[in-house]
C-alpha positions as CSV (number, residue, x, y, z in Angstrom):
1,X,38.1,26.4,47.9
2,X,41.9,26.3,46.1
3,X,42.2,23.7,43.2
4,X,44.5,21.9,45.6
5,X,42.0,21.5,48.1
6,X,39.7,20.4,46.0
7,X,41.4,17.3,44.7
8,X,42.4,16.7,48.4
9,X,38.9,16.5,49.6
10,X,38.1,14.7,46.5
11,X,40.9,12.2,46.9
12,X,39.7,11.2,50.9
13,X,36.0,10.9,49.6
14,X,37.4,8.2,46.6
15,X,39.5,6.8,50.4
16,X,36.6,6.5,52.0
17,X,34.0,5.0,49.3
18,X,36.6,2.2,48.3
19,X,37.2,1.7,52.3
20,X,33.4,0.7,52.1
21,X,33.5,-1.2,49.0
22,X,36.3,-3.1,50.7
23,X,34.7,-3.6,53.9
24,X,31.4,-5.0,52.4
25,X,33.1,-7.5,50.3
26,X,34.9,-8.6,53.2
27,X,31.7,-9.1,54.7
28,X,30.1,-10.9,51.8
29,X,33.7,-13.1,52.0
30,X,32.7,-13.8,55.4
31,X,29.6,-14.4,54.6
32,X,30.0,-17.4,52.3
33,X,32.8,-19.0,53.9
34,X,30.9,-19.3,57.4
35,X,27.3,-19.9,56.4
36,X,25.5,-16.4,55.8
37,X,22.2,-17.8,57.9
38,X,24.8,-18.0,60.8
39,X,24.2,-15.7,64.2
40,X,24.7,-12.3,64.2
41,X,28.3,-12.0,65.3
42,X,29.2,-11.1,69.0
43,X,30.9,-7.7,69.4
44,X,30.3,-7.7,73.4
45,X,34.0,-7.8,74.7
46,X,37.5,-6.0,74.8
47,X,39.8,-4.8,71.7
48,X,43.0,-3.5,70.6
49,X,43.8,-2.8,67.2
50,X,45.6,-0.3,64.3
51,X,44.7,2.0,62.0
52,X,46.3,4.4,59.4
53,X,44.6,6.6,56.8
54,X,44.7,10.2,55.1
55,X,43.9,13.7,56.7
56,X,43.1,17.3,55.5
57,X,42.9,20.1,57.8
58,X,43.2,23.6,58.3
59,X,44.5,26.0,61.0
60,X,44.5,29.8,60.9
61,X,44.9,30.9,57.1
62,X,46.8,27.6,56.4
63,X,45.6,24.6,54.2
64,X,47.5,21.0,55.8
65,X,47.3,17.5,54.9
66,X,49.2,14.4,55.1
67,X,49.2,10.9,56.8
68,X,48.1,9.4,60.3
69,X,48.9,6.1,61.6
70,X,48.4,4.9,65.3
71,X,46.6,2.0,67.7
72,X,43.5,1.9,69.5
73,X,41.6,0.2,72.2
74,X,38.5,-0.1,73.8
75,X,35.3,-2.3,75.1
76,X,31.7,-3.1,73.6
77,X,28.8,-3.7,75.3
78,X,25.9,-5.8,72.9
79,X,22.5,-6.0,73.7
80,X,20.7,-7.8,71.0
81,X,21.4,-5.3,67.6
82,X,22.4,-2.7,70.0
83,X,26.5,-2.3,70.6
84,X,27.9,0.7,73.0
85,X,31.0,1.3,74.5
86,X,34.2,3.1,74.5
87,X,37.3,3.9,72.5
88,X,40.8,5.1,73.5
89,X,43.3,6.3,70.6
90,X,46.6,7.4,70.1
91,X,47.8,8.6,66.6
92,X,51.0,10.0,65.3
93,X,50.2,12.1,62.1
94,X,52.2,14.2,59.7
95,X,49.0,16.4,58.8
96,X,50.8,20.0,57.7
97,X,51.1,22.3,55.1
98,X,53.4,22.7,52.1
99,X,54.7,26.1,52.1
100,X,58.3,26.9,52.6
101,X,58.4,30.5,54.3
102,X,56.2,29.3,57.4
103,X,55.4,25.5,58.3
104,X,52.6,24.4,60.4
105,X,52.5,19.9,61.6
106,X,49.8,18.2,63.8
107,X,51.9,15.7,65.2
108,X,49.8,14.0,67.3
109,X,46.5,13.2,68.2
110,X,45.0,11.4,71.2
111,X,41.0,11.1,72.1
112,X,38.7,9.2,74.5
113,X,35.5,8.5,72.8
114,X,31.8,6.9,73.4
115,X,30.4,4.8,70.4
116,X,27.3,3.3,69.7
117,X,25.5,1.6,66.5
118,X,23.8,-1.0,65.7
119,X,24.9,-4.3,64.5
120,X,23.6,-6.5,60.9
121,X,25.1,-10.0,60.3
122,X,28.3,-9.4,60.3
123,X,28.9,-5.6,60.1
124,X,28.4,-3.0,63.1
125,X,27.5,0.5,61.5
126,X,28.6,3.4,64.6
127,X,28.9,6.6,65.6
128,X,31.3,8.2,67.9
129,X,31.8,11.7,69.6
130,X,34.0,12.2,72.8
131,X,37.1,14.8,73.6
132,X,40.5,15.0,71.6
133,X,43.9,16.5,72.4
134,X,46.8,17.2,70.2
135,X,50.5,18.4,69.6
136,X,51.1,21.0,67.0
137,X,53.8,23.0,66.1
138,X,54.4,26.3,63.9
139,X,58.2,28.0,62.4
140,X,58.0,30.9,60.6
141,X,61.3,33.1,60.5
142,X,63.3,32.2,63.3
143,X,61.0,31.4,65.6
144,X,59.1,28.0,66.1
145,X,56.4,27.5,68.7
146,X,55.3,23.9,70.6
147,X,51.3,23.9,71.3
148,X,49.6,21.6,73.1
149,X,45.5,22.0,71.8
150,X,42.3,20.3,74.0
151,X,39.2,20.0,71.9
152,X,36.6,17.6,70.4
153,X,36.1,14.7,67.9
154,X,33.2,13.0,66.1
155,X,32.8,10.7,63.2
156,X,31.0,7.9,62.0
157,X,32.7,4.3,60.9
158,X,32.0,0.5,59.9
159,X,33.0,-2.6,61.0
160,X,33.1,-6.2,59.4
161,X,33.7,-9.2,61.9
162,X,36.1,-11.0,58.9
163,X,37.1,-14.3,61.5
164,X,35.8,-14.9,64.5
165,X,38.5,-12.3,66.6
166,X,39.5,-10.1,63.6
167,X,37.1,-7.1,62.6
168,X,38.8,-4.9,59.8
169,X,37.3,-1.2,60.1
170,X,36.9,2.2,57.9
171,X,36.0,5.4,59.6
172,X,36.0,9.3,59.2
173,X,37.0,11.7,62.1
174,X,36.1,15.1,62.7
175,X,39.0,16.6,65.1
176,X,38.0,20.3,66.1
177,X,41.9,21.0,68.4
178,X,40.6,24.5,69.3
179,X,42.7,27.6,69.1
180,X,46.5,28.8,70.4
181,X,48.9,31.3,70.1
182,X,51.8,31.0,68.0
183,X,54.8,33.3,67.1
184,X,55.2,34.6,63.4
185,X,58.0,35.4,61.8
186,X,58.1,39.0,63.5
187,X,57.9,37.4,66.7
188,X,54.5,38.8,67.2
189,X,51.7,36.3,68.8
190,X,49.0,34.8,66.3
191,X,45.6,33.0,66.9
192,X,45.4,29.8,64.6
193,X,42.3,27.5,65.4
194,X,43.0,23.9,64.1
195,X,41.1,21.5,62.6
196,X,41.2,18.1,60.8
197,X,39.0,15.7,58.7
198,X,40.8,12.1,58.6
199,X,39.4,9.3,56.6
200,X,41.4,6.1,58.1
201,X,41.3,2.2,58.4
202,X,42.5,-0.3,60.9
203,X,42.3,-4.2,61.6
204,X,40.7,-5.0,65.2
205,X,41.8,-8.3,67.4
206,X,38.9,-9.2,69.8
207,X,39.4,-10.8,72.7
């Protein structure tokens, strides 16, 4: 792994620790200023929300990484501790590499995802797998080639009911965009596969 690399992957695991830290006080916040022997808070309903973090990704021989900001939506199901349901995303990102002779950008990613966890006063802990699709798009030379990539996601996140209809959130996504063909600077065809690790947060409104 380059030096680069390194401090990338060491700068989303810093992201992601103080998006916990932040997300617990918040809860403790919550906590004191609405009794913490309270109910468990109620997750069952409908959501739509934003989100915006850091990613770091590779595709073919190429190291990327940059920002990703987008909404979300989706519907819980509680029973007791027990919350299921589903999620619907759509991010735009600027997750590429920094070379100059050949560029390579996801611009966009969109997935459709289950999630399930369990719920503890007023946090929801969660997992999350489902299917993912993306834009992406490579210049080398003269030549610059539009991709459209199908694939997976999975990740894991947290969630701390902060008011009764506002939940803030941290998560990290694994997006696996599968491979395509894109022109070099020759104009020959190349196999990249493309994949992404993005450590983001977001801000919930429950209905």
């Amino acid at each position: 792994m380059s030096h680069l690399m390194s401090r990338r992957l060491s700068c989303l695991m810093a992201l992601g620790a103080a998006l916990s830290a932040g997300l617990c006080t918040s809860s403790a916040r919550a906590d004191d200023m609405f009794n913490s022997s309270a109910p468990m808070a109620t997750w069952q309903g409908a959501y739509i929300g934003a989100h915006g973090g850091l990613g770091l990704g590779t595709s073919g021989n190429l190291s990327t990484g940059g920002t990703a900001f987008g909404m979300h939506g989706g519907y819980n199901f509680q029973s007791q501790q027990f919350v299921g349901g589903g999620e619907l995303d759509l991010t735009a990102s600027q997750i590429k590499n920094s070379a100059t002779s050949e560029s390579f950008t996801q611009r966009w990613m969109t997935t459709g995802r289950a999630r399930g966890g369990f719920a503890f006063s007023s946090m929801l802990a969660y997992g999350t797998v489902g299917l993912a699709l993306g834009g992406t798009n490579y210049s080398a030379g003269n030549y610059s080639t539009d991709s459209f990539n199908f694939g997976y996601v999975y990740g894991a996140g947290l969630e701390s009911m902060v008011m009764p209809h506002v939940a803030l959130r941290g998560e990290v996504l694994h997006y696996d965009l599968g491979s395509a063909n894109y022109l070099n600077s020759s104009g020959a065809s190349q196999l990249f596969k493309t994949t992404s690790d993005v450590v983001r947060f977001g801000v919930d409104y429950k209905f």
